[in-house]
C-alpha positions as CSV (number, residue, x, y, z in Angstrom):
1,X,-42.4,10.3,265.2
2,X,-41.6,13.6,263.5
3,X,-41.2,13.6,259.6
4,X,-38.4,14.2,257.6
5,X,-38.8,17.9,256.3
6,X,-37.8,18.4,252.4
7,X,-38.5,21.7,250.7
8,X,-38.3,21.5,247.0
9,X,-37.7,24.5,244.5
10,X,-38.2,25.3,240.6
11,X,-35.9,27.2,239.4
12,X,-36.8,29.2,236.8
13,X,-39.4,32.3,237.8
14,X,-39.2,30.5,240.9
15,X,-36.2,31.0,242.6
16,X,-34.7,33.5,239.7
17,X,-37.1,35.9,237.7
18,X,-36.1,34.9,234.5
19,X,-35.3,32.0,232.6
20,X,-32.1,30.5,232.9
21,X,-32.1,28.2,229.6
22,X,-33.5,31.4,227.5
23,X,-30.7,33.9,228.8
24,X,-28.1,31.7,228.5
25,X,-29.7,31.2,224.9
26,X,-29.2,34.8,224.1
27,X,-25.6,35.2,226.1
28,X,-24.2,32.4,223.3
29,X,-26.3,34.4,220.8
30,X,-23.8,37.8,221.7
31,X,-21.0,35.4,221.5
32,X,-21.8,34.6,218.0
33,X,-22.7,30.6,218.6
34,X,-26.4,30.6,217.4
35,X,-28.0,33.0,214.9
36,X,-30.3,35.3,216.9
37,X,-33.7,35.6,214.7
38,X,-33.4,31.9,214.5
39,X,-32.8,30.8,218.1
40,X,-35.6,33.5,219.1
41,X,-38.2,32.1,216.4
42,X,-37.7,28.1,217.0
43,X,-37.0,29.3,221.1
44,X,-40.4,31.0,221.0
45,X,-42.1,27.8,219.3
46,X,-40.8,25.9,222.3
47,X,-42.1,28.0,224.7
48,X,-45.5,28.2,223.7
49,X,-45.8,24.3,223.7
50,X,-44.6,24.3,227.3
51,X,-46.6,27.0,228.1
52,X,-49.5,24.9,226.5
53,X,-48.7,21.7,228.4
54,X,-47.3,20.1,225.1
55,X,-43.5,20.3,225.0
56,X,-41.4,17.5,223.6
57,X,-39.1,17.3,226.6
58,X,-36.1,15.3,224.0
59,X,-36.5,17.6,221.1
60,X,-36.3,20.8,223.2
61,X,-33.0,19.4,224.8
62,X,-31.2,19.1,221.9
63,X,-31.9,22.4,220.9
64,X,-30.9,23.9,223.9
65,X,-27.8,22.1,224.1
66,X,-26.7,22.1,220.5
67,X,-25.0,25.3,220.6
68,X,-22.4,25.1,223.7
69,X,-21.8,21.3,222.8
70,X,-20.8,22.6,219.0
71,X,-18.2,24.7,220.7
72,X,-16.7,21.7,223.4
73,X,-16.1,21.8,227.1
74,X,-13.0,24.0,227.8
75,X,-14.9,26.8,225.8
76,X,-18.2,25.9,226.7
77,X,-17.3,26.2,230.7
78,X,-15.4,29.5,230.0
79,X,-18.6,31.3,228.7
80,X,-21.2,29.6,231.2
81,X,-18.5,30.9,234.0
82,X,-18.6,34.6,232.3
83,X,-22.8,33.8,232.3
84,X,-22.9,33.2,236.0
85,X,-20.9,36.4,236.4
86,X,-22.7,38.6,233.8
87,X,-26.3,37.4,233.9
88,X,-27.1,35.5,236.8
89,X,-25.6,36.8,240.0
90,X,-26.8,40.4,239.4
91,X,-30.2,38.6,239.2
92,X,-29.8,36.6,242.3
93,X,-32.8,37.8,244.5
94,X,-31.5,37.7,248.8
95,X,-35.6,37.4,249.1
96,X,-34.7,34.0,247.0
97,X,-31.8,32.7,248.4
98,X,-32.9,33.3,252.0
99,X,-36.5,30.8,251.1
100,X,-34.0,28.2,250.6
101,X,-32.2,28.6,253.6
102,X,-35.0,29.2,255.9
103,X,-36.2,25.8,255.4
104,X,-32.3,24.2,256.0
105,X,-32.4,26.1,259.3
106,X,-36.1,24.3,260.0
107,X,-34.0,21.1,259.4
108,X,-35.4,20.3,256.0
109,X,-33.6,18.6,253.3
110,X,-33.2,21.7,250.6
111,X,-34.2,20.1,246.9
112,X,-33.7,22.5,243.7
113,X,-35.4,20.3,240.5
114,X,-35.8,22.1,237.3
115,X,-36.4,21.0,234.2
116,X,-33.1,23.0,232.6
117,X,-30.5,20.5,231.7
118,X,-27.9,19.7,234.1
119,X,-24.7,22.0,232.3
120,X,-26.8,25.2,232.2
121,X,-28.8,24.5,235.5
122,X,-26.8,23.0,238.1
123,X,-24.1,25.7,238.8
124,X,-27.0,28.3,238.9
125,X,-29.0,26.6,241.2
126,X,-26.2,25.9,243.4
127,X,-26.2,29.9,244.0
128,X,-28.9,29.4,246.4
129,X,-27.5,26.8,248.5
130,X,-29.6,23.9,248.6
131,X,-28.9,20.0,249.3
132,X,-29.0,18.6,246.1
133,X,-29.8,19.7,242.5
134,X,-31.9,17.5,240.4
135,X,-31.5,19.3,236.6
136,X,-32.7,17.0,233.6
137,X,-29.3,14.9,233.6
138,X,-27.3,14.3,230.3
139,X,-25.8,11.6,228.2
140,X,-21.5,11.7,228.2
141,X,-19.6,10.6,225.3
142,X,-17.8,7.5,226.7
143,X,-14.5,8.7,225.2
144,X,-14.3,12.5,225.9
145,X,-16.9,12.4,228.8
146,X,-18.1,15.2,227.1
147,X,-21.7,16.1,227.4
148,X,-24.0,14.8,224.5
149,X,-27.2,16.6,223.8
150,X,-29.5,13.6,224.6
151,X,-31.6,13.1,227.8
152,X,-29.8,10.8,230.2
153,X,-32.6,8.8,232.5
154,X,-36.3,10.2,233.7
155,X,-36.1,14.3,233.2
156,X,-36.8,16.4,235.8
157,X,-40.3,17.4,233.8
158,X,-43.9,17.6,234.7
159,X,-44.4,14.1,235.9
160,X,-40.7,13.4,235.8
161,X,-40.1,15.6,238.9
162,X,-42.4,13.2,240.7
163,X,-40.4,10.3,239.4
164,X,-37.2,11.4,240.3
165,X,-38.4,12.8,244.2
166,X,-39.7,9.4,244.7
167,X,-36.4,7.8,243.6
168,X,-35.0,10.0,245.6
169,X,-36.9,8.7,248.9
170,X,-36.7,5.6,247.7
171,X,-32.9,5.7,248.5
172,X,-33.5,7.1,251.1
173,X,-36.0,4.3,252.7
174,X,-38.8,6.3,252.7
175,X,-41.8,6.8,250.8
176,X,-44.3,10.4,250.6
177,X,-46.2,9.0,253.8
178,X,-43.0,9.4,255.5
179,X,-42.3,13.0,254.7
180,X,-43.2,16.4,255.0
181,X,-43.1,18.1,251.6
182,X,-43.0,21.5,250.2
183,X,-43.0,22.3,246.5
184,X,-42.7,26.1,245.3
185,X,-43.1,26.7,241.5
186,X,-44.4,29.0,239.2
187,X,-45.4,26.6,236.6
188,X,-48.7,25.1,235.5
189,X,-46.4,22.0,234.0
190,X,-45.2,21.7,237.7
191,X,-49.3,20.6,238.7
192,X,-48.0,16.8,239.0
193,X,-45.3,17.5,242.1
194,X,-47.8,20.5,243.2
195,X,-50.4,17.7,243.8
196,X,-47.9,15.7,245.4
197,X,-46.7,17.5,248.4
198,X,-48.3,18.5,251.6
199,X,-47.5,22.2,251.1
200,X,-48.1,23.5,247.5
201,X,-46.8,27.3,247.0
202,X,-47.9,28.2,243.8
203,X,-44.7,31.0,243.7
204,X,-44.8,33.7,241.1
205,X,-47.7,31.6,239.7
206,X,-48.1,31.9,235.6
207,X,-52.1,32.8,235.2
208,X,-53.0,28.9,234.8
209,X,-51.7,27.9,238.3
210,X,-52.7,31.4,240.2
211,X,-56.3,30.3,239.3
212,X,-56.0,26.4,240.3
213,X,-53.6,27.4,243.8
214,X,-56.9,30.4,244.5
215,X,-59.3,28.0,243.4
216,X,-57.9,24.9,245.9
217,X,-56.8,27.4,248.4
218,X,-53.3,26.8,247.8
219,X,-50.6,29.6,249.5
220,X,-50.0,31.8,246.8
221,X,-45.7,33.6,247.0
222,X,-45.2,36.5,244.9
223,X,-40.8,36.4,245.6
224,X,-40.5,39.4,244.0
225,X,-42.5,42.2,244.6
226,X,-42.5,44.5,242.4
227,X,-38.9,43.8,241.1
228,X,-40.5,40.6,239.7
């Protein structure tokens, strides 16, 4: 029997060559929602611990979400709308969005999981078409239904993106024995779902993974050229 085909994306410096929770960090900063210096100083601080495999996943959500939620949801949709105008389609690569849909026309179930919560994340990742969208999900106010800046169930994070694929194929009725997985990334914290899979692409690969994906003879994607 053939297996189900599912090709699963990052989405930051994977799919798009920048950071979608950082841009959008500095679009609200233009709009005068967060202090600059501030968000740059406590953003950078942030970074490094994901970089260095330490992030607190809850801490780094409520920072990132504090700003729009501040402002509520008629004005907070408004400006991510001008974002996906102003920032992100210009950055929309065709080399990108064509991966994507290369695997949907090899009948594979198209997967974007990033570890971006949900408001900022899901419309951009939509852009390239895929199945689903797995962001890390949010808690609603039960009055306003209003976003609150609190993760909602397992995030989409290091060994959360395993958790949530195998939920995933769980509803499905079917377990990683009965598929056949591909994982692109860029990220080192990605390693987990990397493991996972059948087909690791180490995409755009920060120096950590470009060592591991050469050293275990993993295919190595460079999306971008020399755009990237």
């Amino acid at each position: 029997m053939t297996r189900k085909k599912i090709a699963l994306f990052d989405l930051d410096h994977t799919l798009l060559p920048l950071d979608s929770d950082y841009s959008w960090g500095r679009f609200t900063a233009g709009l005068g929602w967060v202090d600059p210096a501030e968000f740059d100083r406590c953003n950078d601080q942030f970074f490094r611990d994901y970089r260095a495999g330490t992030l607190d996943i809850d801490a780094y959500v409520a920072f990132a979400t504090a700003a729009f939620l501040a402002q509520g949801q008629t004005a907070a949709e408004a400006a991510h709308a001008r974002y996906l105008q102003e920032i992100i389609s210009p950055a929309v690569r065709p080399q990108a969005v064509e991966l994507v849909q290369q695997h949907r026309k090899q009948g594979a179930t198209t997967i974007v999981i990033t570890a971006t919560n949900e408001f900022v994340a899901s419309p951009v990742a939509r852009l390239f078409g895929p199945d689903l969208v797995m962001a890390v999900d949010l808690q609603r106010d039960a009055a306003t239904g209003w976003f609150k800046g609190l993760v909602r169930g397992v995030p989409s994070f290091r060994e959360g993106k395993v958790r949530r694929i195998e939920s995933w194929l769980s509803g499905q009725g079917l377990g990683w024995a009965d598929v056949d997985s591909s994982f692109y990334s860029d990220s080192i914290n990605d390693l987990p779902l990397l493991e996972r899979v059948n087909n690791p692409v180490a995409t755009n690969p920060d120096e950590s993974l470009r060592a591991i994906a050469q050293n275990r003879g993993w295919r190595i994607l460079d999306l971008f050229g020399a755009d990237h």
